[in-house]
N, C-alpha and C positions, 0 to 999 in steps of 0.2 A: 869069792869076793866077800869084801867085809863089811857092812854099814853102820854108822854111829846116828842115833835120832836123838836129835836135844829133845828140851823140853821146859815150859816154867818159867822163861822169861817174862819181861813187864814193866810196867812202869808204878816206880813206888819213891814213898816220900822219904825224904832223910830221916834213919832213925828206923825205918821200916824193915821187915825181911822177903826172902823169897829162897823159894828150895827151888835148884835146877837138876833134873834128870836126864842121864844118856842111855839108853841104850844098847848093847851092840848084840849083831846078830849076823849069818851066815856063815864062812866057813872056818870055823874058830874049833882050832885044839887045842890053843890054852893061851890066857891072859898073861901078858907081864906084869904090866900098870896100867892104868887109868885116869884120866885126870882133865884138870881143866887150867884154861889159857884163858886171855882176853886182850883183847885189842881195841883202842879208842883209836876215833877218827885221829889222823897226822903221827900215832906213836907205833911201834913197830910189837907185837906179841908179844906179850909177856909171859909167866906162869904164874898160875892163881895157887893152886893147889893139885898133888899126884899123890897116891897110891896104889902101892907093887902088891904082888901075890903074896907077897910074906907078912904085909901089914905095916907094911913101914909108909911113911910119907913125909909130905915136903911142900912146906905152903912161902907164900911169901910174906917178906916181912908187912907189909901193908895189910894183909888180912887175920894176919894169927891175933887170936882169942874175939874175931868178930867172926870167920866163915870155919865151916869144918866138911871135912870130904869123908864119904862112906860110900860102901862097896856094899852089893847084895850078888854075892857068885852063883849062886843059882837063878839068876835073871840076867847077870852078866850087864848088872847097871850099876854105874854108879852115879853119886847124889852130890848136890855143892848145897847144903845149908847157911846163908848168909844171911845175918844178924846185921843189928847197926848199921846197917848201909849210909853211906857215903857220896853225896855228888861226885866225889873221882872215883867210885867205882861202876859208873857209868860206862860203857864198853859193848865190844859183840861177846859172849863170852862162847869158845869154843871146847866142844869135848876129843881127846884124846887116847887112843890107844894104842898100845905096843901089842901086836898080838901075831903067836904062832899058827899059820895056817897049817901048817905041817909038821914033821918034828922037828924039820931041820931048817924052815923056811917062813923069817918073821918081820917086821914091816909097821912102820906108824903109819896110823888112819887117824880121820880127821871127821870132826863132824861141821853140819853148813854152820853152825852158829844159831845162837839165841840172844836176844836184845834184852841188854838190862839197863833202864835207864833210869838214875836215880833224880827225883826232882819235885820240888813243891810248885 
């Protein structure tokens, strides 16, 4: 089995930031990607921002050049840096992985979610 632990959410003002962290850990033979999703009350999941093992990634238009996503492979975490926050970036935000448990046998996991609420 695989577990993903957020971490870092909070409530901050417009204009503010916050770095969210995931974890993952248990029976992991190798990362695909990584990344983060969000979902507000009544709208359906979105994606925030992903990166893959090669270093590539893929944010959404609503955050690029406010949020930036990083990877630390030897802890098998990765990071959501988010800048200028926003009242609509108010959300659960959840972390995500594509990961191989075996060589042949791979599967997205999901983390419970961390609250981000932006608001004066």
């Amino acid at each position: 089995q695989v577990q993903l632990v957020e971490s870092g959410g909070g409530l901050v003002q417009p204009g503010g930031s916050l770095k969210l962290s995931c974890a993952a850990s248990g029976s992991i033979f190798r990362i695909i990607s990584m990344g983060w999703y969000r979902q507000a009350p009544g709208d359906e999941r979105e994606l925030v921002a992903t990166l893959n093992s090669g270093g590539g990634y893929n944010y959404a238009d609503s955050v690029k050049g406010r949020f930036t996503i990083s990877r630390d492979n030897a802890k098998n975490t990765v990071y959501l840096q988010m800048n200028s926050l926003k009242p609509e970036d108010t959300a659960a935000y959840y972390c995500n992985a594509r990961i191989y448990t075996t060589v042949q046998q791979w599967d997205d996991y999901w983390g419970r979610g961390t609250q981000v609420t932006v608001s004066s």
